[in-house]
Structure formats: structure tokens, C-alpha cells
LUMPAVO-24201 format. One record per residue: residue number from 1; residue in three letters; x negated, y negated, z of N, C-alpha, C in turn. Coordinates in Angstrom, 1 decimal. Atoms other than C-alpha are relative to their C-alpha. Example, Ala and Ser with C-alpha at 12.3 -4.5 7.8 and 13.67 -1.06 7.14 Angstrom:
# residues 2
<rec n="1" res="Ala" n_xx="-0.9" n_yy="1.2" n_zz="0.0" ca_xx="-12.3" ca_yy="4.5" ca_zz="7.8" c_xx="-0.9" c_yy="-1.2" c_zz="0.0"/>
<rec n="2" res="Ser" n_xx="0.9" n_yy="1.1" n_zz="0.0" ca_xx="-13.7" ca_yy="1.1" ca_zz="7.1" c_xx="0.8" c_yy="-1.1" c_zz="0.8"/>
END
This chain:
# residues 110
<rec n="1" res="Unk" n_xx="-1.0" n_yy="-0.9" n_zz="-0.3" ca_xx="-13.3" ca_yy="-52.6" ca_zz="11.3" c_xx="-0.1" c_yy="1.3" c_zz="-0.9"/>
<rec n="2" res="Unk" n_xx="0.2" n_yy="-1.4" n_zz="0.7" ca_xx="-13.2" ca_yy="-48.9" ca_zz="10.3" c_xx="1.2" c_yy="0.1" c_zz="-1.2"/>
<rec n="3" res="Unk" n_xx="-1.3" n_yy="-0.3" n_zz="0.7" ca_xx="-10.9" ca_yy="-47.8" ca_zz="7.3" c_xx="1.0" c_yy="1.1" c_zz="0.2"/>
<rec n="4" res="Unk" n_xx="-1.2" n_yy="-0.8" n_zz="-0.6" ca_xx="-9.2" ca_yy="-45.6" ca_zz="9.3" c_xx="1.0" c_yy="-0.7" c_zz="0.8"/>
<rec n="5" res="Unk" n_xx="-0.6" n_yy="0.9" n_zz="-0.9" ca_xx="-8.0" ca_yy="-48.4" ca_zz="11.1" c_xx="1.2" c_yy="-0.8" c_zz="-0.9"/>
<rec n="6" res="Unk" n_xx="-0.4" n_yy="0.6" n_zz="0.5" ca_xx="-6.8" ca_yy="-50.1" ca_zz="8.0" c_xx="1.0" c_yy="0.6" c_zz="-0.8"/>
<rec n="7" res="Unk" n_xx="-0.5" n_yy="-0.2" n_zz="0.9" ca_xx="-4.2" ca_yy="-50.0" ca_zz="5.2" c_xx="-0.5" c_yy="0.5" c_zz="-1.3"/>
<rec n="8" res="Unk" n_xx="0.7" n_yy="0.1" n_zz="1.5" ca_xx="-6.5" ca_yy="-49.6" ca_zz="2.2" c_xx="0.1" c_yy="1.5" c_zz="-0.6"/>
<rec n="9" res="Unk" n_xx="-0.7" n_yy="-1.1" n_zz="0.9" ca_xx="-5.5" ca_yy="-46.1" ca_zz="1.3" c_xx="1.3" c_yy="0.8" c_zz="0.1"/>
<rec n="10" res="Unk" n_xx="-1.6" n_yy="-0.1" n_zz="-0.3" ca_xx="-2.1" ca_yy="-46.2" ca_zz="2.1" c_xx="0.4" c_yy="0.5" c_zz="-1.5"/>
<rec n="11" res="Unk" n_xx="-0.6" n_yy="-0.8" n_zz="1.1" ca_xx="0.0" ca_yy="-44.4" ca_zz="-0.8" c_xx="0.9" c_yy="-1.0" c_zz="-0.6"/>
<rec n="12" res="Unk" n_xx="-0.6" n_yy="0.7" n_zz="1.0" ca_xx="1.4" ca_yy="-47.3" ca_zz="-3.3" c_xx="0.4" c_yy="0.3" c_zz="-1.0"/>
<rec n="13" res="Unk" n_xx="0.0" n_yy="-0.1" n_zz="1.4" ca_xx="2.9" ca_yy="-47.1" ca_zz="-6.5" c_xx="-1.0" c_yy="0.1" c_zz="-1.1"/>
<rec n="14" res="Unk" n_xx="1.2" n_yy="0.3" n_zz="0.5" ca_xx="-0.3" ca_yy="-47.8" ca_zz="-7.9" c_xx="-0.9" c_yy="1.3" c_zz="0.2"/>
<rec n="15" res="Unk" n_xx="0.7" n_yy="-1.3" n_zz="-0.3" ca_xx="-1.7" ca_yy="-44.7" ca_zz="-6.1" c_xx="0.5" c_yy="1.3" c_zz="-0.4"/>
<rec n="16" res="Unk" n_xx="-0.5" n_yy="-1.6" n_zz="0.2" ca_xx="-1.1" ca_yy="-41.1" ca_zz="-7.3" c_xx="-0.2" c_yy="1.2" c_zz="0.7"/>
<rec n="17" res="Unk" n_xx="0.9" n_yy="-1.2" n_zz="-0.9" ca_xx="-1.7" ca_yy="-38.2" ca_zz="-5.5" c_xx="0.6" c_yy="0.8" c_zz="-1.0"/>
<rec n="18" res="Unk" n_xx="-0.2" n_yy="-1.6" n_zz="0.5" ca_xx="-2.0" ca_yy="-34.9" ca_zz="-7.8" c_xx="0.4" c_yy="1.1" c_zz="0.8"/>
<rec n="19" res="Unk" n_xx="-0.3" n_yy="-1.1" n_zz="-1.2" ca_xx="0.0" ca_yy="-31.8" ca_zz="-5.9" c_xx="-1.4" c_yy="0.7" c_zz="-0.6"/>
<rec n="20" res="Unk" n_xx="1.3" n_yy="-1.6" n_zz="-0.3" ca_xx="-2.5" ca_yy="-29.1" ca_zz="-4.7" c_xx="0.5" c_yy="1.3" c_zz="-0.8"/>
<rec n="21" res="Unk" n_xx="-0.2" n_yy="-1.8" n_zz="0.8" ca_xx="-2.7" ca_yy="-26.0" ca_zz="-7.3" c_xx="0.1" c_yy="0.9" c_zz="1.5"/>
<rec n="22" res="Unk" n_xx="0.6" n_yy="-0.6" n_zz="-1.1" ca_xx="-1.8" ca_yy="-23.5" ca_zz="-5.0" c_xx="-0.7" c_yy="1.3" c_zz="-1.0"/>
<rec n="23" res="Unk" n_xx="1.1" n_yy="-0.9" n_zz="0.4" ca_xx="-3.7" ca_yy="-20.3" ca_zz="-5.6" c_xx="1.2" c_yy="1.3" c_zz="-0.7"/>
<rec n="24" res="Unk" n_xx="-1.5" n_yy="-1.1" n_zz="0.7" ca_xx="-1.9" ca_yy="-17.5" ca_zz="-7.8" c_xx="-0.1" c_yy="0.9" c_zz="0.7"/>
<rec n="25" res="Unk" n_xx="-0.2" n_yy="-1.4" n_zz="-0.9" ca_xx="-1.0" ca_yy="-14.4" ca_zz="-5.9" c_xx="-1.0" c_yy="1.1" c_zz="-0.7"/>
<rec n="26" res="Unk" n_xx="1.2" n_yy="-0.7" n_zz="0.7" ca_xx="-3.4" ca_yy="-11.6" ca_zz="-6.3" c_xx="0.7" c_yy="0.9" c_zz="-1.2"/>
<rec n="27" res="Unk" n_xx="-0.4" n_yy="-1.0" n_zz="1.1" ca_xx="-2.5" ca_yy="-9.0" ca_zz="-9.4" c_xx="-0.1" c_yy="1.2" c_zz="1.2"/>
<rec n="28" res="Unk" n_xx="0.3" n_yy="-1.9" n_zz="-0.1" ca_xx="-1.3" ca_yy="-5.5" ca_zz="-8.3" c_xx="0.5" c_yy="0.3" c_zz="-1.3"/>
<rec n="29" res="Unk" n_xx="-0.8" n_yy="-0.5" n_zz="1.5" ca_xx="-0.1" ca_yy="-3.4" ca_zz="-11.0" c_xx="1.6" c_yy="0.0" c_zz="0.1"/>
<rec n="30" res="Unk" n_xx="-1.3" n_yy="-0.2" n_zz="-0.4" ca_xx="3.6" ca_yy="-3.0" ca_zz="-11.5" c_xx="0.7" c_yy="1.2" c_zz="0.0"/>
<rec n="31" res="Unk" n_xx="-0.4" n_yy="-1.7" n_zz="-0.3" ca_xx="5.7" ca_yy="0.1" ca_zz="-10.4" c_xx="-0.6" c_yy="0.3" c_zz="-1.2"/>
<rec n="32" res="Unk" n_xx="-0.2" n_yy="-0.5" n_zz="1.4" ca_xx="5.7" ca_yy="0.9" ca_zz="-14.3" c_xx="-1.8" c_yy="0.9" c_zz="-0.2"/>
<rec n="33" res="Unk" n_xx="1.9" n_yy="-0.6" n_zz="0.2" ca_xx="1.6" ca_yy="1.3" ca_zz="-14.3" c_xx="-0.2" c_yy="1.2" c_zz="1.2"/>
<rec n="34" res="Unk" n_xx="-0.1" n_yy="-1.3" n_zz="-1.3" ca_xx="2.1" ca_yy="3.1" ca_zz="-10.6" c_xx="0.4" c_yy="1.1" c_zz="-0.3"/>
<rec n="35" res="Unk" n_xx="-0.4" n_yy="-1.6" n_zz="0.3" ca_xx="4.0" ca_yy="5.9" ca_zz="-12.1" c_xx="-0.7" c_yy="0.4" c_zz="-1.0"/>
<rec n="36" res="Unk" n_xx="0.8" n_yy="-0.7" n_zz="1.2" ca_xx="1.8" ca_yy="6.2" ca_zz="-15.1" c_xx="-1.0" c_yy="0.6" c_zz="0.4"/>
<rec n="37" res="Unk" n_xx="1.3" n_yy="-0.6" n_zz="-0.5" ca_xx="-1.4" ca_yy="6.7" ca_zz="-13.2" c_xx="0.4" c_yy="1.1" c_zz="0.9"/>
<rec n="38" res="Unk" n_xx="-0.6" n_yy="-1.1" n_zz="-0.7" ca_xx="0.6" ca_yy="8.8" ca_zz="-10.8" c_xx="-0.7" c_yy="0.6" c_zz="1.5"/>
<rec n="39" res="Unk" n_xx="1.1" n_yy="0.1" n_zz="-0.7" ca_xx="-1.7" ca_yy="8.2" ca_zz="-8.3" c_xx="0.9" c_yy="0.0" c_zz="1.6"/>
<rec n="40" res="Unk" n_xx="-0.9" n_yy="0.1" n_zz="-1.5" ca_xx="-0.3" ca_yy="8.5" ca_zz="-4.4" c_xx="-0.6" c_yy="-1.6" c_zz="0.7"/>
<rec n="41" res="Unk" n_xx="0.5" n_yy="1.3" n_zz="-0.8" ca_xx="-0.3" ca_yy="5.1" ca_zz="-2.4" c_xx="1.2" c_yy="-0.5" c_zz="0.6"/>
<rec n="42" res="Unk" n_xx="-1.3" n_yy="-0.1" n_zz="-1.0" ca_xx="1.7" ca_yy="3.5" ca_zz="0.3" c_xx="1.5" c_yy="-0.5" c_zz="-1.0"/>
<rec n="43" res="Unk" n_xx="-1.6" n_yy="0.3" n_zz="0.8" ca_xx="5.5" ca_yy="3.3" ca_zz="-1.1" c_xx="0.1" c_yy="1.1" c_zz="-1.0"/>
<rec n="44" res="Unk" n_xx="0.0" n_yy="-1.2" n_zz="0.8" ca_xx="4.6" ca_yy="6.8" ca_zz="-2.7" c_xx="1.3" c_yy="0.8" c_zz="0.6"/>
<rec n="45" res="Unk" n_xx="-0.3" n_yy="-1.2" n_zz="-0.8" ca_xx="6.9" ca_yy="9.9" ca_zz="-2.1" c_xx="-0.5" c_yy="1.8" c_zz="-1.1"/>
<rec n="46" res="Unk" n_xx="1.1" n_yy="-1.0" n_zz="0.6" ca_xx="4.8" ca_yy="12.7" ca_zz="-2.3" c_xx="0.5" c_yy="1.4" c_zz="0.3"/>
<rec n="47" res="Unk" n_xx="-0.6" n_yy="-1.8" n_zz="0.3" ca_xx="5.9" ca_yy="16.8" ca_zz="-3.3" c_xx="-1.4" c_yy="0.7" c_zz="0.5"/>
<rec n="48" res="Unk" n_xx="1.8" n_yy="-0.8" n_zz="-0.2" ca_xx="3.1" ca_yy="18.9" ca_zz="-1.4" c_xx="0.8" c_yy="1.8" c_zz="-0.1"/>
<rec n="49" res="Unk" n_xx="-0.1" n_yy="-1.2" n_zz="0.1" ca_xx="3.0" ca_yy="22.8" ca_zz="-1.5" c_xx="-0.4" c_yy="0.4" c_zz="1.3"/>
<rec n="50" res="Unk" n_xx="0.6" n_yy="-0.4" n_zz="-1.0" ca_xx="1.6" ca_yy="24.4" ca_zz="1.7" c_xx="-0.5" c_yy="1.3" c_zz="-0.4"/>
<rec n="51" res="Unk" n_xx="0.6" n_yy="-1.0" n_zz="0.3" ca_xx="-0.3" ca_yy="27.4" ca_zz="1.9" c_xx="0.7" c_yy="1.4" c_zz="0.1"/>
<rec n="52" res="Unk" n_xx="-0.9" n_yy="-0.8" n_zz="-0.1" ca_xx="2.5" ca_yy="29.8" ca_zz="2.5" c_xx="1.1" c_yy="-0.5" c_zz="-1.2"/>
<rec n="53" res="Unk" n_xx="-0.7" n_yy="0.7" n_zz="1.4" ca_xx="4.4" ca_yy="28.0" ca_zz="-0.7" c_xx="1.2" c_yy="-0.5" c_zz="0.0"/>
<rec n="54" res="Unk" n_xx="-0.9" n_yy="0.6" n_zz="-0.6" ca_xx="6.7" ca_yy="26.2" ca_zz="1.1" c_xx="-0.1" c_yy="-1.7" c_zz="-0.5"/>
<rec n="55" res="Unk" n_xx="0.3" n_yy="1.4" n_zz="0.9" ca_xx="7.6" ca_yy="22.8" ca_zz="-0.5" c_xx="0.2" c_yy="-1.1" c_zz="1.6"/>
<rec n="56" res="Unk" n_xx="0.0" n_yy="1.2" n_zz="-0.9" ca_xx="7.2" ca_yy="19.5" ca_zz="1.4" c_xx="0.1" c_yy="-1.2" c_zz="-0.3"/>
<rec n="57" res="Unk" n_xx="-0.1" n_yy="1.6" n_zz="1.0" ca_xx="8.2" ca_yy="16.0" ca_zz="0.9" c_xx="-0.2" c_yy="-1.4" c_zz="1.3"/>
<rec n="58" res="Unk" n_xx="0.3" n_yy="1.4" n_zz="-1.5" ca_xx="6.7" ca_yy="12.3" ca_zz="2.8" c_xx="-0.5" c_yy="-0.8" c_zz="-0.7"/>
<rec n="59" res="Unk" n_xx="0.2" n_yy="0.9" n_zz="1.1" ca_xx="7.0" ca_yy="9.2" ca_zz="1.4" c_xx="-0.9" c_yy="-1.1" c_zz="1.2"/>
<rec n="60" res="Unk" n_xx="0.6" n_yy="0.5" n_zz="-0.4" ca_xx="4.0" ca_yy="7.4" ca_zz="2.4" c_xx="0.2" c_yy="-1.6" c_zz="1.0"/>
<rec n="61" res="Unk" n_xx="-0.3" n_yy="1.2" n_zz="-0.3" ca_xx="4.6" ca_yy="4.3" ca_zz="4.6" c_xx="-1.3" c_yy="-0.8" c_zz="1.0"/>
<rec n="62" res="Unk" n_xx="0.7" n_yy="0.6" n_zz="-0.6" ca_xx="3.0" ca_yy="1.6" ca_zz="6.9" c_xx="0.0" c_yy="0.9" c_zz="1.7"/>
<rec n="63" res="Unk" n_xx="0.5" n_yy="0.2" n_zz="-1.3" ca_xx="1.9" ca_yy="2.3" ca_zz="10.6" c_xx="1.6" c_yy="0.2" c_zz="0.7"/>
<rec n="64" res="Unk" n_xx="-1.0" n_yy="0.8" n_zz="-0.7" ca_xx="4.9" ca_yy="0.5" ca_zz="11.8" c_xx="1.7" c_yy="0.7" c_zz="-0.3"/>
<rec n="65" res="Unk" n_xx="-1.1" n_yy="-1.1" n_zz="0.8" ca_xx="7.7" ca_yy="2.6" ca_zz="9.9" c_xx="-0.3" c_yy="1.6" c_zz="-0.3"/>
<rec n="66" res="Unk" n_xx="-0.1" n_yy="-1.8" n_zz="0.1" ca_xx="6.5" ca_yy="6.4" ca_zz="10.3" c_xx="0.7" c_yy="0.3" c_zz="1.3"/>
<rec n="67" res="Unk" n_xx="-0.6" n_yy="-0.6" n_zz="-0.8" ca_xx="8.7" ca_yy="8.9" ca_zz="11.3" c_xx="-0.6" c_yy="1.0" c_zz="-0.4"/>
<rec n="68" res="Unk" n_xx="0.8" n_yy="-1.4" n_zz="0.4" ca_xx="6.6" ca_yy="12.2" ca_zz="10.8" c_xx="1.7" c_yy="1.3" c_zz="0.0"/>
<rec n="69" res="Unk" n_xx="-1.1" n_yy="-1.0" n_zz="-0.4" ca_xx="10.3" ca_yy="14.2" ca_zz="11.7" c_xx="0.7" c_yy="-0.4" c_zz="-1.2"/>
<rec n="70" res="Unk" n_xx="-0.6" n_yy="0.5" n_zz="0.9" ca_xx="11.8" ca_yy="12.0" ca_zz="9.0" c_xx="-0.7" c_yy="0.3" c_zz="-1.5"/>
<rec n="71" res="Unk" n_xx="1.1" n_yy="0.3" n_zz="1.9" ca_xx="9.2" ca_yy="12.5" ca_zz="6.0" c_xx="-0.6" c_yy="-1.2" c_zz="0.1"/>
<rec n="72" res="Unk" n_xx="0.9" n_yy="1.0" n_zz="0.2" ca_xx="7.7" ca_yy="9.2" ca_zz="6.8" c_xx="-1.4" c_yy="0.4" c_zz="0.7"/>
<rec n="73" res="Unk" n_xx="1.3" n_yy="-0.2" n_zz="-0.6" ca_xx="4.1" ca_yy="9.5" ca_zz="7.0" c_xx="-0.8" c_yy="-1.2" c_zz="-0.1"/>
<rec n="74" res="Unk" n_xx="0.5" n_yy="1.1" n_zz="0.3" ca_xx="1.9" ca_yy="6.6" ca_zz="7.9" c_xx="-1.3" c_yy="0.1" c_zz="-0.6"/>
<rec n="75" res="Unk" n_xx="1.1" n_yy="0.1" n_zz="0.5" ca_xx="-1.3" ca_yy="5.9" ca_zz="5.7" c_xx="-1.3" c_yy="-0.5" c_zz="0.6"/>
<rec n="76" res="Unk" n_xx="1.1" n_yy="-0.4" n_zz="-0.5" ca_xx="-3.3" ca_yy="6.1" ca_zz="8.3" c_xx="0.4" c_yy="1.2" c_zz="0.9"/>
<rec n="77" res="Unk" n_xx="-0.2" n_yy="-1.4" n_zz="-0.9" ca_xx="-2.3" ca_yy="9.3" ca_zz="9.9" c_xx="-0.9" c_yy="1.0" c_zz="-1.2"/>
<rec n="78" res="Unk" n_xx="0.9" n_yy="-0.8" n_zz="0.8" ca_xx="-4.7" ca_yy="12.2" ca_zz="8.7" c_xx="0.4" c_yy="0.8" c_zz="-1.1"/>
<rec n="79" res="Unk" n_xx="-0.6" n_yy="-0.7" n_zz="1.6" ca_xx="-2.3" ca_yy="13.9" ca_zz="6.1" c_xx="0.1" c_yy="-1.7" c_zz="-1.0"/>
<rec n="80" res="Unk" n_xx="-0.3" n_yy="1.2" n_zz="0.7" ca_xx="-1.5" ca_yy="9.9" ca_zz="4.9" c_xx="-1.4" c_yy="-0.3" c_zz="-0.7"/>
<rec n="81" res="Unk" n_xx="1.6" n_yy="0.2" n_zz="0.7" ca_xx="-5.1" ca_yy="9.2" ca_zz="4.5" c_xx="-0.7" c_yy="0.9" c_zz="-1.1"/>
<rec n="82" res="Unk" n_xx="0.4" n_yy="-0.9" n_zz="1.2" ca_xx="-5.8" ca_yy="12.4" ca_zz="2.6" c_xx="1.1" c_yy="-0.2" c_zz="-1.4"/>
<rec n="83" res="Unk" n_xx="-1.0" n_yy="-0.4" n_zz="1.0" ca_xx="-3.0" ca_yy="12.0" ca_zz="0.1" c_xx="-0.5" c_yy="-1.3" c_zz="-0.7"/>
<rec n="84" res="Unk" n_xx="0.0" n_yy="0.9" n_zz="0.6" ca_xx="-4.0" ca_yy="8.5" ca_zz="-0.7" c_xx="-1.1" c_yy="0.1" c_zz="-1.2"/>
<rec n="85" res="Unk" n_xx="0.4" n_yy="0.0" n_zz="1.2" ca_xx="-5.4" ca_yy="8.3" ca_zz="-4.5" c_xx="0.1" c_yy="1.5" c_zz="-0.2"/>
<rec n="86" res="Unk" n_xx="-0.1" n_yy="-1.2" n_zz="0.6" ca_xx="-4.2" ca_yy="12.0" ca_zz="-5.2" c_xx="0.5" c_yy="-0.1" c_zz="-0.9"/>
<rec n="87" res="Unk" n_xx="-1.1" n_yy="0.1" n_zz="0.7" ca_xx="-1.8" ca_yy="12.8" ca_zz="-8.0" c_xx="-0.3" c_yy="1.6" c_zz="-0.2"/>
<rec n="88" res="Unk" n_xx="-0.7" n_yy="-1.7" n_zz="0.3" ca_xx="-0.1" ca_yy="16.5" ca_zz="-9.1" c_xx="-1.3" c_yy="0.2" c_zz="-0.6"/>
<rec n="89" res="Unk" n_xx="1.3" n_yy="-0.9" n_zz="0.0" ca_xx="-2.3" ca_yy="19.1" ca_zz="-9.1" c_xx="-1.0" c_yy="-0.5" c_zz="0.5"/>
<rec n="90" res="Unk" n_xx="1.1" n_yy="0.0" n_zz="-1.2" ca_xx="-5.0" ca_yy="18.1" ca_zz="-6.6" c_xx="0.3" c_yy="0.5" c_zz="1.3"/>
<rec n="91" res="Unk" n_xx="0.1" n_yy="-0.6" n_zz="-1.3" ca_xx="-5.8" ca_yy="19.9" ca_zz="-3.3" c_xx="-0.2" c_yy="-0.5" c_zz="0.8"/>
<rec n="92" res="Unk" n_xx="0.0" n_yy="0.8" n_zz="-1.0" ca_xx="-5.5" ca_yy="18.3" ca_zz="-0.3" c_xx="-0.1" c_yy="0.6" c_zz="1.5"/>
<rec n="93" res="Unk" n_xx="0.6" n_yy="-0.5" n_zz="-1.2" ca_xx="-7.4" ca_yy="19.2" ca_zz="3.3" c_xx="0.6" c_yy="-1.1" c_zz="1.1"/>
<rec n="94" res="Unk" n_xx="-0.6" n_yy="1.2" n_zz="-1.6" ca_xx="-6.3" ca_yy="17.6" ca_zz="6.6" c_xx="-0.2" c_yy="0.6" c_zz="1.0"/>
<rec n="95" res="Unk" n_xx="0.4" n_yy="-0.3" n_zz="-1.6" ca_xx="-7.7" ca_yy="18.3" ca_zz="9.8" c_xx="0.4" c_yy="-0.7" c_zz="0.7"/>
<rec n="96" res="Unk" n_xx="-0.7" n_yy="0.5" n_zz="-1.2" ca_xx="-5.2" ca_yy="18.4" ca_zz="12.3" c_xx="-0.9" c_yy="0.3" c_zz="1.1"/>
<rec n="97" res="Unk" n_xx="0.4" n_yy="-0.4" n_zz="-1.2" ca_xx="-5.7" ca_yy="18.5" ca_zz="15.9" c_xx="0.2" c_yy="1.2" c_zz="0.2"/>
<rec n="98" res="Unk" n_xx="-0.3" n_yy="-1.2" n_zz="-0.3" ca_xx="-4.0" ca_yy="22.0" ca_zz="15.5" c_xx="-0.6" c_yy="0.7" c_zz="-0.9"/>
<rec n="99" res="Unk" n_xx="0.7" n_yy="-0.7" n_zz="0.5" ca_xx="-6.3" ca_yy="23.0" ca_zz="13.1" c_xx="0.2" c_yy="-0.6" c_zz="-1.8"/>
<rec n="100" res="Unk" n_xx="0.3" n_yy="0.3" n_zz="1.7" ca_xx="-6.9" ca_yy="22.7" ca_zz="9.0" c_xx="1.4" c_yy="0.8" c_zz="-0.7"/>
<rec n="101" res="Unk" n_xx="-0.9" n_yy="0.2" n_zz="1.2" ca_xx="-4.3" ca_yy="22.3" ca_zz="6.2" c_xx="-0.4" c_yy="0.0" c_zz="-1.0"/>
<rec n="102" res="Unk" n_xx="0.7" n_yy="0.4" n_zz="1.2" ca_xx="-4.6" ca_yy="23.0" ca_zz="3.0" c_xx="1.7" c_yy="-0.1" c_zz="-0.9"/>
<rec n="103" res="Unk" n_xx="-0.6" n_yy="0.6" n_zz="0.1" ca_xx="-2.3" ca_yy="21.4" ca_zz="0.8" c_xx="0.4" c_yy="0.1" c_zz="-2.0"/>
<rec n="104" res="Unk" n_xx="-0.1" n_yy="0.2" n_zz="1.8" ca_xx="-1.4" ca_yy="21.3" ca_zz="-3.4" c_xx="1.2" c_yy="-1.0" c_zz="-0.2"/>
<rec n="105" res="Unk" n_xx="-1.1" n_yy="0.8" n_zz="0.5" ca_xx="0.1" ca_yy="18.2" ca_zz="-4.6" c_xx="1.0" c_yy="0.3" c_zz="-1.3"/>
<rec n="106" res="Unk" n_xx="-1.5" n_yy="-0.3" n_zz="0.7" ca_xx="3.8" ca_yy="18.8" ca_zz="-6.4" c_xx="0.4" c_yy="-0.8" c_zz="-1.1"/>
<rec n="107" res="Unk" n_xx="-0.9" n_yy="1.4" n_zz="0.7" ca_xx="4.7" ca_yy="15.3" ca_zz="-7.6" c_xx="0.0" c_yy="-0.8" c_zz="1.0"/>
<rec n="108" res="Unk" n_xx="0.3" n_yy="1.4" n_zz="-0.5" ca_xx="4.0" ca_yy="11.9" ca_zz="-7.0" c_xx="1.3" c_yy="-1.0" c_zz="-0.8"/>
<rec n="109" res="Unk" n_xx="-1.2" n_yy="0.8" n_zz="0.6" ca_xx="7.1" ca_yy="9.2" ca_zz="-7.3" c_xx="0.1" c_yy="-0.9" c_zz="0.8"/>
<rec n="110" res="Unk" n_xx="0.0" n_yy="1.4" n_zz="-0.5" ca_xx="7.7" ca_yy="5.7" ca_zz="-6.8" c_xx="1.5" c_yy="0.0" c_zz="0.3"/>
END
């Protein structure tokens, strides 16, 4: 007879089962390191300049949560994608469908 068929590793007193390690969650950094580096990424809200020196504000978000009318910009939309890893003072290009943007980051805030 098979021992799948049987009792023989049934779970007794006698038997122990060790729980399963689960796996530690990955490391990100915490806000605290995110404002030091100052770096733009999603859950950013980002101060840009325009080229007429007009100030502008859009706090980076997911896909699923941009309002472009609201200041949400998603991080995959073509200004979202360029902003990602900027921080104050860098220049920022974005080719719209209506043409090229140029851009000066303001401030970056968590």
C-alpha cells in the first residue's frame, strides 16, 4: 500500500512541524532618506518652472489615479516619465504630441 494511502505521517504530538519563514519584505528607503536625496518618484510633488516662468505643481502618481487637470500626473505619462529621478535644479524635456517642453525643476516634496 502507498503512504499516501496511510497514516504514517499524520501530525502527532511526537511530530513537529517548524512554521515557514516567510520572506522579509523588500527594503525601500524611508520618506526621511526620500527627502534627503530629493530625488522625484511616484508619491513625489514636483515645483517645475516653464519656459515663460510660470510656476507649476504635479504630484507624481500611479496610472490609475492621474488627473492631469488636477496636478496628478501619472508616471508613465511623458512629463511623469521625465521627472522621474530629477531633483531642484535639473532641466527637464518632454515631447508632447503638441510639441517640446522645456522645463526647470523648483522643488521636490514628499
Amino acid at each position: 500500500m502507498s503512504k499516501a494511502f496511510t497514516n504514517e505521517d499524520a501530525a502527532t504530538p511526537d511530530v513537529v512541524v517548524p512554521p515557514r519563514a516567510k520572506a522579509p519584505p523588500p527594503e525601500t528607503p524611508p520618506v526621511e532618506q526620500l527627502r534627503e536625496q530629493g530625488k522625484a518618484r511616484l508619491g513625489a510633488r514636483v515645483a517645475l518652472e516653464d519656459e515663460d516662468g510660470r510656476r507649476l505643481e504635479y504630484a507624481l502618481v500611479a496610472s490609475d489615479e492621474a488627473d492631469p487637470g488636477s496636478g496628478r500626473v501619472s508616471v508613465e505619462s511623458p512629463l511623469g516619465r521625465a521627472l522621474l529621478g530629477k531633483e531642484e535644479g535639473d532641466e527637464v524635456v518632454v515631447d508632447r504630441p503638441r510639441g517640446r517642453a522645456e522645463y526647470m525643476v523648483v522643488e521636490v516634496r514628499f
